[in-house]
C-alpha positions, 0 to 999 in steps of 0.5 A: 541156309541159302541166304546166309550160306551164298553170300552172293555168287561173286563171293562164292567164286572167290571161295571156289578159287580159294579151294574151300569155301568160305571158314564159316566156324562159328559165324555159320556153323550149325546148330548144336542140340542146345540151339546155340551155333556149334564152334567147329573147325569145318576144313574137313567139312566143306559146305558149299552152296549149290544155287547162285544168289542174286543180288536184291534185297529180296534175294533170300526167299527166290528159291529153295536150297540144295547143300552138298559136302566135298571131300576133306582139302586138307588134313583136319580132325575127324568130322564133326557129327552133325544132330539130326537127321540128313458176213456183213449182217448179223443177228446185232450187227451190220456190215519132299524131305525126311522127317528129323529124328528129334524135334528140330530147335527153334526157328525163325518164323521166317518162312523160307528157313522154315525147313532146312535140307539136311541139317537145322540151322539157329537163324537168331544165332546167325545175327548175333554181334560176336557171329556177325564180327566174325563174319565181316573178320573173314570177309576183310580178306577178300577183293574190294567188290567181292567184301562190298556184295557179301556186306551188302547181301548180309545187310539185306539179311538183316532187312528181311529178318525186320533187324532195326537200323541201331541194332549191334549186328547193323551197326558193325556192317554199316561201318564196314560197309562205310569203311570199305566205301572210303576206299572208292574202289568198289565197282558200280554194281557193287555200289548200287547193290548197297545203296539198295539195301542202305536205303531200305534199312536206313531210308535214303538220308542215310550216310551209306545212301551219300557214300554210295551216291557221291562215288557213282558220281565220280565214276559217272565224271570219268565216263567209264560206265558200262550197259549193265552198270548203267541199268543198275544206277537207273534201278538205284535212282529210282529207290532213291528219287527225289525230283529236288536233289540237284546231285541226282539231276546231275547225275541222271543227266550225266548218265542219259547221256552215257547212256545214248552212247551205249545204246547199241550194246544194251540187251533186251533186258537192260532196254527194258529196265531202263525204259521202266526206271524212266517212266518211274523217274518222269524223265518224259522231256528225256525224248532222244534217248526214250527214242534210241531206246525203243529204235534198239527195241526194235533190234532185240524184240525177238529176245524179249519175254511177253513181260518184257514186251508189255512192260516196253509198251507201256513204258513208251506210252506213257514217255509218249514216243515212237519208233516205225522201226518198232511197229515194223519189229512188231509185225514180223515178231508178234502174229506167231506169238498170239496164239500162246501169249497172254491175253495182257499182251494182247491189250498191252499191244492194241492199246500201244497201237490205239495211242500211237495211232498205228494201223497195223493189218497184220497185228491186227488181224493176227488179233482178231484170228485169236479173238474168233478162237479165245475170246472166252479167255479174255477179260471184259476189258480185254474185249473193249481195248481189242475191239476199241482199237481197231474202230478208232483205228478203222480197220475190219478185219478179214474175219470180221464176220466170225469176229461179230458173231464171237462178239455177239454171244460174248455180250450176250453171256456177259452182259450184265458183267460189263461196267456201263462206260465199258459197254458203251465204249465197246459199242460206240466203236462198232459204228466206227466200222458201220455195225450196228449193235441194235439190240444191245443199243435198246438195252443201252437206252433203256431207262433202267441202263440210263439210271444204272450209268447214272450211279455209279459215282460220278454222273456221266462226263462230257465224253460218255454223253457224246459216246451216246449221242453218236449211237444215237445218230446212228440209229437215226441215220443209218438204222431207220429201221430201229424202232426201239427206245432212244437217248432222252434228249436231255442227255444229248450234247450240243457239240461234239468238239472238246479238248480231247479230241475224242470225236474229231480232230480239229482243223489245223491252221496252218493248212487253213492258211494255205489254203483259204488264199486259193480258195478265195481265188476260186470262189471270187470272194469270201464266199465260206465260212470256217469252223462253223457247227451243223446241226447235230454238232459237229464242225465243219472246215469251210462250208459253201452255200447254193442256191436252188440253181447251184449258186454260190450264195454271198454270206448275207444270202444264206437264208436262201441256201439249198444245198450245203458242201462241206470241206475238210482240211485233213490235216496229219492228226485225222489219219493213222500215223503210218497209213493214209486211212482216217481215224475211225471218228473221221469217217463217222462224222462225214458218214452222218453229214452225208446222210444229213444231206451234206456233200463232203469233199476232202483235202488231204494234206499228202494231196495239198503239199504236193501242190508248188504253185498257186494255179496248181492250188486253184486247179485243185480245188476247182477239180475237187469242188466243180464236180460237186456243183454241176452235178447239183445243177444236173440233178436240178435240171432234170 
């Protein structure tokens, strides 16, 4: 009853002021014990639908029904009788309703009018084309936007029932439906709600879709659109997308514009909406209002719902955009809400974090308290993308140690459960923060493991390879003490360098630039060679050769090198984005070089573009590179 009785809670209100409800007489009257609609007079029977409908087409299976009578309005016959009845080291790491009196008549099979409230109701027979007539008769009488959301909530009826688009009682609302539309007096969200139901009964080609699209068209040229109206055009152009319709680009343009006016008067639900119907309308070049939207995010993130928050989130990493005034939102909002919230969340946040490059510590320890306390809670995946984060991002929680222990026995339960490339990319990042998941590696490297990574589909890419190889430095390096299995030497690669970036970040040129003339000044010469790779494959920035004695050897005398000094041009890419702390493969990779026997010495951008002059430059690196020679020759001495 509820879908055909609440024709939308705009036409509701109308009937409300009317002081009774909408006539219904044989277009909704109930059902006789023939199964055919009773033509009564229902003014002494007023029935007026208790729950506000919404306006999607899928509005009529929401919720349950609740009908009520009021008194008589005015004088009528007497009332109808209706039928029926009424630590740094640990174990892996280191650091109801009656029943009715005769059976009920035939229903639809449609299951929320499987049971009525009250009194029965022939479905079929609301459908019918006289029933219909008769309704579209009464709603004529009504206000253009109110006539324009009773049709489009009937004709959104008719799509749930599975009525065809040719069928009488379609036809007759299609052409009210384009009657009223001629009049282009219908209010966006009206017209929106339409286009909707349109476009699931007759497909987006249809001549109500055009009518529809042409009179947004000319409300968008006056500029008059208000937030809500705007959110609505959004949802309606992504039913209808079609990246080659030169009218919806127009109109899309003509809106994102509009819309960066209103971004200030946008709540958190509209904020939402629109950032999702960008994402479905690949509106990625769109980066001004994409960064509006998510700068008023940041004003309205205490009103949004977990949902809400996962689906801004997602939404800005696949636009790939950022505001710090979001990040700055999230760290006052989200560390009390951890405890309660989903665990999607929680992932939603961290992988947001991980591809924004934000290192955020009270996220992130609010993240690893609530891990400690209900990992169990959490999906497989869930771990990997909590755990992945803050390695790639280089933070240790302040709880690390409950945090390891808590991993150790979830790995220990679950082992055989993690897909392979999960489990490598879970501890491939615990050497980012120098733990050392050794009993699991020799589980890693284990043949069995090995052939299983192997056949699952596709044989292990470039960068599943290179995850190994680096635990496998690691045990060489830093775990000598490892004597278990090790990673075939076959499947090692030869370079960790690759377009993705997964294991550094290359050197920016720009940087490079600047400082290869300083550079050149100080040595004398040329005396370096850049983008040049060590041993175990990773690049080096500049590399400068010594000699036994702490020279600096030409380019044509490195086969008499002694000593090896390493720099590193850290451009921005190397660092989080809001902090001055390096990605966790950063540190990794000069943490290998070291124990290879390298001195690494860093020059940060922050630290280099603060420099005004040449001498500042010289001076520099002088102070960077000095030290490293004389304690070389020091050390040599002795």
């Amino acid at each position: 009853m509820k879908s055909i009785l609440c024709l939308s809670a705009s036409l509701r209100a109308a009937c409300q002021h009317a002081s009774a409800c909408f006539p219904l007489h044989r277009g909704l009257g109930l059902c006789s014990s023939t199964g055919r609609c009773a033509n009564v007079d229902f003014a002494s029977k007023t029935m007026i639908a208790q729950q506000t409908c919404g306006t999607d087409v899928r509005c009529f299976q929401s919720e349950g029904t609740r009908i009520t009578t009021a008194g008589a309005v005015c004088a009528a016959p007497p009332p109808y009788e209706i039928p029926g009845n009424r630590g740094n080291e640990l174990t892996i790491y280191r650091m109801k309703h009656k029943e009715a009196a005769r059976p009920p008549p035939h229903l639809s099979p449609y299951t929320p009018y499987a049971k009525a409230p009250k009194a029965l109701v022939n479905i079929q027979s609301l459908f019918e084309e006289d029933v219909i007539a008769e309704l579209c008769y009464k709603l004529a009488d009504f206000p253009s936007n109110d006539r324009a959301e009773g049709l489009a909530t009937l004709l959104g009826a008719c799509v749930e029932f599975g009525l065809e688009a040719h069928s009488p009682p379609v036809l007759i609302l299609v052409k009210e439906s384009l009657e009223l539309l001629s009049n282009r007096d219908i209010g966006v969200v009206q017209l929106c709600h339409l286009g909707k139901v349109a476009c699931a009964l007759e497909g987006p080609q249809s001549r109500m879709v055009s009518e529809v699209i042409n009179a947004i068209s000319t409300v968008l040229e006056e500029d008059v659109v208000s937030p809500r109206e705007a959110a609505e055009v959004y949802s309606l152009l992504t039913v209808l997308h079609n990246p080659t319709s030169q009218q919806q680009t127009l109109m899309l343009s003509a809106l994102h514009r509009q819309t960066l006016r209103l971004v200030h008067r946008l709540n958190s639900s509209q904020v939402s909406n629109i950032l999702q119907s960008l994402v479905r309308l690949q509106q990625r070049q769109s980066v001004s209002l994409v960064l509006r939207l998510s700068h008023r995010a940041s004003r309205v993130f205490k009103a949004f719902s977990d949902d809400e928050i996962s689906q801004v989130l997602s939404a800005l990493m696949i636009l790939g955009q950022h505001d710090e005034e979001l990040l700055v939102a999230m760290e006052k909002h989200l560390p009390g809400r951890m405890g309660n919230c989903d665990p999607e969340l929680i992932s939603t946040v961290m992988e947001y974090c991980l591809q924004m490059r934000c290192r955020s510590e009270p996220i992130f320890e609010a993240v690893a308290e609530n891990f400690v306390c209900n990992a169990e809670r959490h999906t497989n995946l869930q771990i990997t993308k909590q755990v992945v984060t803050m390695g790639r991002l280089n933070y240790l929680p302040q709880c690390s140690s409950q945090m390891f222990k808590k991993l150790e026995s979830i790995l220990s339960a679950r082992f055989s459960q993690f897909q392979p490339r999960l489990l490598i990319d879970l501890l491939h990042a615990c050497i980012h923060l120098e733990r050392f998941p050794l009993n699991y590696l020799s589980k890693v490297f284990c043949p069995y493991f090995l052939q299983k990574l192997r056949e699952q589909g596709e044989p292990p890419d470039k960068n599943t390879l290179g995850q190994l190889s680096q635990l496998h430095l690691s045990t060489s390096l830093e775990c000598t003490y490892y004597w278990g299995p090790r990673l075939p030497f076959f499947l090692h690669v030869k370079k960790f360098s690759s377009v993705d970036q997964v294991f550094e970040t290359p050197m920016e040129s720009l940087l490079y630039k600047q400082i290869k003339g300083p550079l050149q000044q100080l040595l004398g010469g040329k005396f370096f060679y850049t983008r040049i790779f060590a041993p175990v494959g990773y690049s080096i920035d500049v590399e400068i050769c010594l000699d036994e004695n702490g020279l600096i050897l030409p380019l044509p005398q490195w086969e008499h090198t002694y000593k090896r000094i390493a720099l590193f041009l850290d451009g921005q890419n190397r660092f989080c984005s809001n902090t001055q702390h390096l990605l966790g493969k950063e540190v990794t990779k000069r943490r290998h070089l070291c124990r290879m026997g390298y001195e690494v010495v860093q020059i940060p951008y922050f630290e280099f573009e603060t420099l005004r002059t040449q001498e500042e430059q010289v001076q520099y690196l002088h102070n960077k590179i000095s030290p490293i020679i004389s304690k070389f020759r020091y050390n040599q001495a002795r």
